[in-house]
C-alpha angles and dihedrals in degrees: 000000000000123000087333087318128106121242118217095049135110130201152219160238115235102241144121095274098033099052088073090071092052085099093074088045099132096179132356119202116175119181095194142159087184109071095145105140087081095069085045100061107031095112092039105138102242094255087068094048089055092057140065118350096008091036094061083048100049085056100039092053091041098056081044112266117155122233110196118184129180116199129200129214143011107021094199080063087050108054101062096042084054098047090050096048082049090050089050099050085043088052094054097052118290120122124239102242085049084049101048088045103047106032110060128172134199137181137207121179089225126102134250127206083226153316128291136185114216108190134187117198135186105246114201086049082052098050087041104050098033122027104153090051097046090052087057099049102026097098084061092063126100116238080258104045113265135143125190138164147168109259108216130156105249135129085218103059099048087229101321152356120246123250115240117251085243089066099042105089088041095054088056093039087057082043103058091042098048090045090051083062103036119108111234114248 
């Protein structure tokens, strides 16, 4: 590992293609101001929450993969959008105890540009499970196998852009340091 993250692994976009690779999702870190699934979901019958998005991350978190978001502004905004995402993974399947371990949440009242998805994956599992897939991302991918784009909400960016290589470095340097000084939610 590398300042709490994994080396040797590559990352993804969350859509419909790519989340098929969240199972070789080895570590998520997400500075963000923008956490808004969690409002959108809150009445899902069960059967909803165990597939698809929440259904990657219930698995993720319950082989032990950390998800680690930082979150940027108000923290009375914060707390009840946190307990609810909590709520919902632990809806779909995922124990208290694996929840509470691997899905961690800070906060810090300053405010971000935007918000950005670094991913690790394990990239044998990733070549393995899913060939045609990784082809098609792997020029994407650090030397050392790591993923990472801006998550904006546009028809246009199919859930987000990719960060250039040149920013990369930079993006987890000003992640490890902002996390140091986060307060946990």
């Amino acid at each position: 590992m590398r300042n709490g993250r994994r080396r040797n692994r590559s990352t993804t976009q969350p859509n419909s293609g790519l989340t098929r690779l969240g199972a070789a999702i080895a570590s998520m870190t997400a500075p963000a101001w923008l956490f808004e699934p969690v409002s959108d979901f809150t009445q899902m019958p069960r059967t909803r929450i165990t597939g698809g998005f929440f259904g990657v991350v219930a698995a993720n978190l319950n082989r032990g993969v950390p998800y680690r978001y930082l979150l940027y502004g108000e923290r009375t905004f914060w707390l009840p959008q946190v307990a609810t995402f909590r709520n919902l993974v632990e809806r779909s399947g995922v124990p208290v105890e694996v929840s509470r371990e691997n899905l961690l949440f800070r906060w810090l009242p300053e405010e971000l540009l935007t918000s950005l998805c670094i991913l690790d994956l394990d990239v044998t599992l990733a070549e393995r499970e899913e060939p045609i897939l990784w082809e098609r991302h792997r020029d994407n991918i650090s030397s050392d196998g790591v993923r990472a784009y801006l998550s904006i909400e546009r028809s246009d960016a199919q859930g987000g852009i990719t960060l250039e290589p040149l920013y990369l470095q930079s993006a987890i340097r000003q992640f490890d340091r902002d996390w140091a000084l986060a307060k946990q939610l």
